[in-house]
Structures are given as structure tokens and as C-alpha cells.
C-alpha positions in Angstrom: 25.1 69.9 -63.0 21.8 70.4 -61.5 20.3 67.1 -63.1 23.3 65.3 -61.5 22.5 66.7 -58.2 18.6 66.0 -58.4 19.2 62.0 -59.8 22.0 61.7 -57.1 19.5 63.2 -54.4 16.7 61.1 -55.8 18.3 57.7 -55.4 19.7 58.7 -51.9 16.0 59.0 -51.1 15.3 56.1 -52.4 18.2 53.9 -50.6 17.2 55.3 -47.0 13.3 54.7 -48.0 14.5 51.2 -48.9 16.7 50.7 -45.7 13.7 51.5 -43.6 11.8 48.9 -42.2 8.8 48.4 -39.7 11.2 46.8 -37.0 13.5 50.1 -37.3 10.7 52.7 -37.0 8.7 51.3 -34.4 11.8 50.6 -32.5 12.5 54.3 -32.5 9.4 54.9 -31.5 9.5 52.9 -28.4 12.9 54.3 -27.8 11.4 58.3 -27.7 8.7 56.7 -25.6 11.2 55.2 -22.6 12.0 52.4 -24.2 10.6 48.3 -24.2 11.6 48.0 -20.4 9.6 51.3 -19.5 6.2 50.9 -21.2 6.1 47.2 -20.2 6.3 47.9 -16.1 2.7 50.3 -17.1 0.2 48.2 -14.9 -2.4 51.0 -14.9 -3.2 54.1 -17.0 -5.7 56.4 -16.3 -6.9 59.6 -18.1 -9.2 62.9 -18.3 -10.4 64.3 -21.1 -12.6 66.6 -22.8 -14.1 66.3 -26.4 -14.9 69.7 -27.9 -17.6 70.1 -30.9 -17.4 73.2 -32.0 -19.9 73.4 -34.4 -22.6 72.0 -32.2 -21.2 74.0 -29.1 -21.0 71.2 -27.2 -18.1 69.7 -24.6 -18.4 66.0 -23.0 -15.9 64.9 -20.4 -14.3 61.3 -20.8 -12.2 59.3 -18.5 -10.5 56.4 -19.7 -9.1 53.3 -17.6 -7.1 50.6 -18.1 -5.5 47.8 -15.7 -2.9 45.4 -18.1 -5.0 42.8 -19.6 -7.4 42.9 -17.5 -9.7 46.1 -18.2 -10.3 48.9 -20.8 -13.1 51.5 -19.6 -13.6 54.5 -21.2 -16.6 56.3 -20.1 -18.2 59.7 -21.0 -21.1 62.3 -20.2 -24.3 62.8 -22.0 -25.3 66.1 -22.6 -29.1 64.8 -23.6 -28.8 62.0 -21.0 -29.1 62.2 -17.3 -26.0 59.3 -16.7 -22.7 58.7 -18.3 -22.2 56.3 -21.5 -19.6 53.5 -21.1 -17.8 50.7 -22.6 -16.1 48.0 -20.5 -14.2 45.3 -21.4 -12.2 43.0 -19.2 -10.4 39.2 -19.6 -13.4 37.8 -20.1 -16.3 39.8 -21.2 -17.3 43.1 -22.6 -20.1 45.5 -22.4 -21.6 48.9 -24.1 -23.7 51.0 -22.0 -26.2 54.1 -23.6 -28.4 55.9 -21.1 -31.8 56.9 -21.5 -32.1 59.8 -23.7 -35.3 62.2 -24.1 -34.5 64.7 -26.6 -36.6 67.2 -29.6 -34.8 64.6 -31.6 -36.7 61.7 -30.4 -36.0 59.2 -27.1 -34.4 56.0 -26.5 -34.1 53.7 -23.7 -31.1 53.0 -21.7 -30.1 49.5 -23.4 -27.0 47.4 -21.8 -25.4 45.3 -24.5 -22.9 42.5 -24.1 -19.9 41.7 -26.7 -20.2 38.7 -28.8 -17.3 36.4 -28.3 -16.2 37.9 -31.7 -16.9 41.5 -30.9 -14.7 40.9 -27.4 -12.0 39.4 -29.1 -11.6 42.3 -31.6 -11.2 45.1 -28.8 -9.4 43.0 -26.0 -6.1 44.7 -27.2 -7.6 48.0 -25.7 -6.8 46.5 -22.2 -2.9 46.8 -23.2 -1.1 49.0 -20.9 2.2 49.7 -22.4 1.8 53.6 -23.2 -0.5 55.6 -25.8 -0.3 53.2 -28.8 0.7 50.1 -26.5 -0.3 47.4 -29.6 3.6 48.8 -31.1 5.3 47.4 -28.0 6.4 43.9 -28.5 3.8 43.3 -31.5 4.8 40.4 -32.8 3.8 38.5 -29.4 0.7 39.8 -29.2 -0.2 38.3 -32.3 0.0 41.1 -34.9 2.3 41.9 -38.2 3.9 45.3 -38.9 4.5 46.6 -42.6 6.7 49.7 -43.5 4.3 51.4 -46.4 6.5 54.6 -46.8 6.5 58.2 -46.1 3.6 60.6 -45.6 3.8 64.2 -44.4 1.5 65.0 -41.2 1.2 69.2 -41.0 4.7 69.3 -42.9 6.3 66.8 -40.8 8.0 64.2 -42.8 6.7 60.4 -40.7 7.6 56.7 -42.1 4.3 55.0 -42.2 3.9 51.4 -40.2 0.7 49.1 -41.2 -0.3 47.0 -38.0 -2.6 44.3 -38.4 -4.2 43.4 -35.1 -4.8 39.1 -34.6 -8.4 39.6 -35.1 -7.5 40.9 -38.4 -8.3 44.6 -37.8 -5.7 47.1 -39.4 -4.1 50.4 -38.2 -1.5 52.7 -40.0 1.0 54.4 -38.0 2.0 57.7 -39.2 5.4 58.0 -37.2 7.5 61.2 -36.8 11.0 61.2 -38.5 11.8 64.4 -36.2 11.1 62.7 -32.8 9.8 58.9 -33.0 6.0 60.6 -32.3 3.0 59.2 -33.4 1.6 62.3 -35.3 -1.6 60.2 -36.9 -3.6 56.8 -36.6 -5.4 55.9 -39.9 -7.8 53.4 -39.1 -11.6 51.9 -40.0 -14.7 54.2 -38.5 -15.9 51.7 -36.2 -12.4 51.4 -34.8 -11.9 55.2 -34.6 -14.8 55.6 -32.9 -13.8 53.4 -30.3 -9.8 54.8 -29.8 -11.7 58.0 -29.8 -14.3 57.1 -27.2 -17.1 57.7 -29.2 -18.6 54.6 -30.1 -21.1 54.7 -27.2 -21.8 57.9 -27.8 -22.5 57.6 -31.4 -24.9 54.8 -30.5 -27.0 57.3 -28.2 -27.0 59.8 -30.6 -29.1 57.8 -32.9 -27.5 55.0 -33.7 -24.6 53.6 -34.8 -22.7 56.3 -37.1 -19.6 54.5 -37.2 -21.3 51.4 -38.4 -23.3 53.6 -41.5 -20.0 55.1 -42.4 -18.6 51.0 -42.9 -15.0 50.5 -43.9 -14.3 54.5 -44.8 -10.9 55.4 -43.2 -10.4 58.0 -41.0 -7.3 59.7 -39.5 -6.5 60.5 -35.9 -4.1 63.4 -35.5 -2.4 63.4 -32.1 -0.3 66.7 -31.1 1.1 69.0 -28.5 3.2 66.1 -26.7 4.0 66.7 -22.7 5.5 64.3 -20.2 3.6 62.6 -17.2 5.6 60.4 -14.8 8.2 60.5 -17.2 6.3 59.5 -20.5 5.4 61.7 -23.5 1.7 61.8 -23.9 -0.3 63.7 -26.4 -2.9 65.9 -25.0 -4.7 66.6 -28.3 -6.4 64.5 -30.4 -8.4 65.4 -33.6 -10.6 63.6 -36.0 -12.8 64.9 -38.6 -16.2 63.5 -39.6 -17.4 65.3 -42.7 -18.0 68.7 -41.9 -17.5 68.3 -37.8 -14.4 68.9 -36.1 -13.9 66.9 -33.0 -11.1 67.5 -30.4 -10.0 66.2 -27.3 -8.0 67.8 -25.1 -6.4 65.4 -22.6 -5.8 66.7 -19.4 -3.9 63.9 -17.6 -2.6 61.0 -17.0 -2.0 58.6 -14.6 0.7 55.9 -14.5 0.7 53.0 -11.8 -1.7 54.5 -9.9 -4.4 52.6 -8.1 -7.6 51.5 -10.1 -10.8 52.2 -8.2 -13.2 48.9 -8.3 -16.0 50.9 -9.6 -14.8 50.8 -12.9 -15.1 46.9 -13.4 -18.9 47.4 -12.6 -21.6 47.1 -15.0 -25.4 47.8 -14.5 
């Protein structure tokens, strides 16, 4: 009797894993999110954070920006640096910006570096707008193919796993919540990590480049603690961990359709 129960249990597993597909999950994810209609009318997203590393003891503040399809800022302090590191990247051109440093570790000079064409067309989707994880919001015209890969627990919650691959060819793996249509992890490349994370510039300053030495090695964004602002359920904490360094960010709030200051289109 017990065998019976298991095999019947084990093919109804089976048959809902089957049914699922990457329209069906990302569709409920858009649906816990406001739905299609909602995320779209996001013209403008703006939003504070702070990165925590413990083990260094150090905290740096971020704000990111974005204006739909036409900019993607994300800019943060420098605790060995006397001004703020940056990347910016409009409709037409993007730029990465490290500060002067002058540290025991050695100095640098403040170095302003413009996107190849290639380079800007792999991070333009960053200017999307349509909520949190915006490239899931009408994918398939922005150019990009989603794959249901299965089922993957995330801290014991069960999430059906969606594989997006970007037009430029870059991949992300969705890990979505069965319990509430959440995004509870992003498994992407380093270099691209670095960047959802806001750490790219920041990485460069600290001696160059970590993302790139760490090539195509995976690495998993966890994103928790869910709260609503102007109606839409944001996380406020993000993790990632980079060997034996935990880094957090705790996101303190958002902005929705609120007025972009000029500022952040400028470049030095």
C-alpha cells in the first residue's frame, strides 16, 4: 500500500512538473507583481540602498535610477575614495566611472571609461522600467527566450526555475516562488552579478576587475523580506556570496513615477 501511494505520488509530481511551463510561471509572477498593465505604466524607478560587508566592517550607500529606456544609473560611495563610483548608461551610450583612490593597498587614478558598442548593447536592458526583474515582463518582445528548467528549493521554499536568455546572448535563471509568484533567487554570470548588484564599479576600484578574474563562475542572488511601495512588492534584501564574504543590501526605498533629477544623465 505504501509503494502504491509513493509511485502514484511520484507520477503526480511528475505530471504537474510536466504541465509547467516558462509562459505559466512567469505569468504568475507578473500577476503577484500587479500584473502586465501595472509594471508597464513604471516610467521611473528610483532606489536607496546600503551594501553591508561584514567581514571587512564596511557599509557603502547606493542609489540606483532608471527612466524607461532611456537611463540606468546606479551609483555608490567609496570608502577609500573621496567621490562616488558610477555606471551610466542611456539610449545611446554608456559609461563606468572609478574615483581616485589612495589607499595602504596602493593608488589609482580616477579613470572614465566609455562602453564599446558591444559592451552597451549587453547592459541596455538595465534601463527597463517594468518593476524589480523588468526583463520577465513581455520578454519575448524585448528580444529574449524563456525556458522552464524545473524545480529548486530556495531556504525550503519550493520555486519552478525560468532560464532567460537576454538578445545579446547573456543568460539568467529565475528561481520563482511556488508560494507567492516571488523571485527568491537570480543565478547568473559574475560579471553580470556584479552589475545587478552594483558592484561592478566598485570591484574595479578595488583593484581591478574581480568579476572579470572570477569568468563565467555562476553566482546566486537571493532576494528576501518582500514590502510594498506605491503598491508594488519590492525586496528590500539582497544577498550574494563571493567565497568567504557575505555581501548584503538592504534596500531602503523605492520610488515609482517620480521625477528624475537631470544630474543623473551627467558624466565627468
Amino acid at each position: 500500500m505504501k509503494k502504491s501511494l509513493f509511485f502514484i505520488f511520484t507520477i503526480c509530481s511528475f505530471v504537474v512538473a510536466k504541465s509547467q511551463t516558462a509562459d505559466s510561471v512567469i505569468n504568475r509572477f507578473i500577476e503577484a507583481n500587479g500584473g502586465k498593465e501595472r509594471l508597464n505604466s513604471i516610467n521611473t524607478l528610483q532606489l536607496q540602498s546600503v551594501l553591508n560587508m561584514e567581514q571587512m566592517g564596511m557599509s557603502i550607500n547606493i542609489t540606483s535610477v532608471k527612466q524607461k529606456n532611456k537611463l540606468f544609473r546606479i551609483q555608490s560611495s567609496n570608502p577609500m575614495a573621496s567621490e562616488d563610483s558610477y555606471t551610466c548608461i542611456t539610449d545611446t551610450a554608456g559609461y563606468s566611472y572609478t574615483p581616485a583612490i589612495n589607499s595602504p593597498m596602493g593608488s589609482i587614478d580616477a579613470a572614465l571609461t566609455k562602453f564599446s558598442p558591444e559592451e552597451l548593447a549587453e547592459q541596455q536592458y538595465q534601463t527597463d522600467c517594468s518593476g524589480f526583474f523588468a526583463q520577465l515582463v513581455d520578454y519575448a518582445e524585448k528580444g529574449c527566450t524563456a525556458t522552464f528548467t524545473g524545480t529548486e528549493k530556495v531556504a525550503d521554499i519550493v520555486c519552478d526555475k525560468v532560464k532567460l536568455k537576454t538578445k545579446s546572448g547573456q543568460e539568467m535563471v529565475y528561481f520563482i516562488s511556488q508560494l507567492n509568484g516571488q523571485v527568491r533567487r537570480v543565478q547568473v554570470s559574475a560579471p553580470v552579478a556584479m552589475e545587478m548588484m552594483g558592484l561592478s564599479s566598485m570591484m574595479k576600484a578595488f583593484g581591478g576587475g574581480g568579476a572579470g578574474r572570477m569568468g563565467d563562475r555562476k553566482l546566486d542572488i537571493d532576494y528576501e523580506k518582500y514590502k510594498l511601495f506605491d503598491g508594488f512588492p519590492f525586496p528590500t534584501r539582497q544577498s550574494i556570496s563571493l567565497g568567504p564574504m557575505q555581501v548584503v543590501i538592504e534596500n531602503s526605498g523605492f520610488k515609482v513615477n517620480q521625477t528624475i533629477d537631470p544630474k543623473w544623465y551627467k558624466v565627468k
